[in-house]
SEROSE-760407 format. One line per 5 residues: number of its first residue (from 1); their letters; for each residue x, y, z of C-alpha. Coordinates in steps of 0.02 Angstrom, whole numbers. Layout:
BEGIN
NUM = A = X,Y,Z  ...
//
This chain:
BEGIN
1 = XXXXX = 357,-1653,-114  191,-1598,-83  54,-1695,-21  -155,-1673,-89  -303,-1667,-22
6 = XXXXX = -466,-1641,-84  -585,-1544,45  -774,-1497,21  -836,-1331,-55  -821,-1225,94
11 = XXXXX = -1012,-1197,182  -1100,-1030,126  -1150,-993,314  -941,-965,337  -929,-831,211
16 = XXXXX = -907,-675,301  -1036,-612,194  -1167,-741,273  -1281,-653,418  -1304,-818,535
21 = XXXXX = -1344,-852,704  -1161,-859,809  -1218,-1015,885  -1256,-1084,698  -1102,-993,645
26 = XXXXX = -996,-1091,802  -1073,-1275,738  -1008,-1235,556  -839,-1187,590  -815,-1353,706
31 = XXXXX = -884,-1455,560  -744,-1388,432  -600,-1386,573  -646,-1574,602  -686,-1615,425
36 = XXXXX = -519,-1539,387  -424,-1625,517  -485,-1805,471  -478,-1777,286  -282,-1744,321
41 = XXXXX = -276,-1892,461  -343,-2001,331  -247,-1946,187  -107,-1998,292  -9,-1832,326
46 = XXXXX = 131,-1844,461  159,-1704,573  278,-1566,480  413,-1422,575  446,-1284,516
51 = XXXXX = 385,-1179,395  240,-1237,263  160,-1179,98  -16,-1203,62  -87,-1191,-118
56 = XXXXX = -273,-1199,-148  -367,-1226,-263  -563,-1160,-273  -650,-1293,-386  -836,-1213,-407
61 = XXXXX = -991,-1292,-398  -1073,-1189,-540  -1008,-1030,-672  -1085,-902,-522  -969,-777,-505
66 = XXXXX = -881,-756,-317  -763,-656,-239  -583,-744,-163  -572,-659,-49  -738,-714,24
71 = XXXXX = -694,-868,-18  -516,-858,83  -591,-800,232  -750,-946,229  -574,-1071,238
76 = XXXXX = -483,-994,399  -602,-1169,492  -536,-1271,365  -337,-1220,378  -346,-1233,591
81 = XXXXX = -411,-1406,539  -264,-1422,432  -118,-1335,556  -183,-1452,683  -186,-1609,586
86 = XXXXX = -8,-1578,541  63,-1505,702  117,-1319,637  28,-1152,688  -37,-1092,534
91 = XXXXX = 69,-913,561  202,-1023,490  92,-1040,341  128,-957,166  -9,-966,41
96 = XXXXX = -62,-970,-153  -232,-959,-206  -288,-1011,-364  -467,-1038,-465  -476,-1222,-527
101 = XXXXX = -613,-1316,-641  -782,-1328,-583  -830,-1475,-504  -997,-1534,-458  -1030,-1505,-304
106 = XXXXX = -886,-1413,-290  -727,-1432,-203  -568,-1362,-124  -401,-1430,-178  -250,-1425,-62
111 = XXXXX = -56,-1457,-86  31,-1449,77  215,-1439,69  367,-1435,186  474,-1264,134
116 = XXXXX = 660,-1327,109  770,-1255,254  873,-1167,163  724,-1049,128  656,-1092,316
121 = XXXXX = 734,-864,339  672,-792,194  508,-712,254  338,-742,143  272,-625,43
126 = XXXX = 88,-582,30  -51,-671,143  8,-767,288  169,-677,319
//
């Protein structure tokens, strides 16, 4: 079973595309690791073993077109936030991205779920492998 969260829109200063200051850069990465880590601490989720899937969900702020991938990379803060709230190193993390509704303000949507055992072997395809 997989348990939700509901994270904010990732900071534009992350994107890789973003030319910032490293010590700006350093402060905004902190802010989504933490943000991430209490967001799971106070959604309840226990610590997990093994291996873990992650789907997420980009809910947009506006129609402005972006890139995922840019978009991926502006959440690596977020998903150390996440391994470490949970206990796992996020190599054991498989992934699914996916664009959901707007939102205002915009938002980023998260199942986490515990991979059954008996696929614990079988090697992840695609990102996060």
């Amino acid at each position: 079973m997989a348990e939700h969260i509901r994270l904010p829109w990732p900071d534009k200063d992350l994107s890789p595309n973003a030319r910032v200051h490293w010590s700006r850069l350093s402060k905004k990465k902190a802010e989504a690791k933490t943000t991430a880590w209490a967001i799971c601490r106070e959604a309840g989720l226990d610590k997990m073993e093994g291996r873990v899937h992650l789907t997420i969900a980009f809910c947009q702020p506006d129609n402005r077109r972006r890139d995922m991938d840019n978009l991926i990379a502006s959440m690596k803060a977020s998903i150390d936030g996440i391994s470490r709230a949970i206990g796992v190193d996020d190599r054991h993390f498989g992934y699914t991205f996916a664009w959901g509704k707007n939102i205002p303000g915009g938002a980023v949507k998260v199942a986490i779920s515990q991979v059954p055992e008996l696929l614990g072997d079988v090697p992840f395809m695609g990102v996060g492998s």
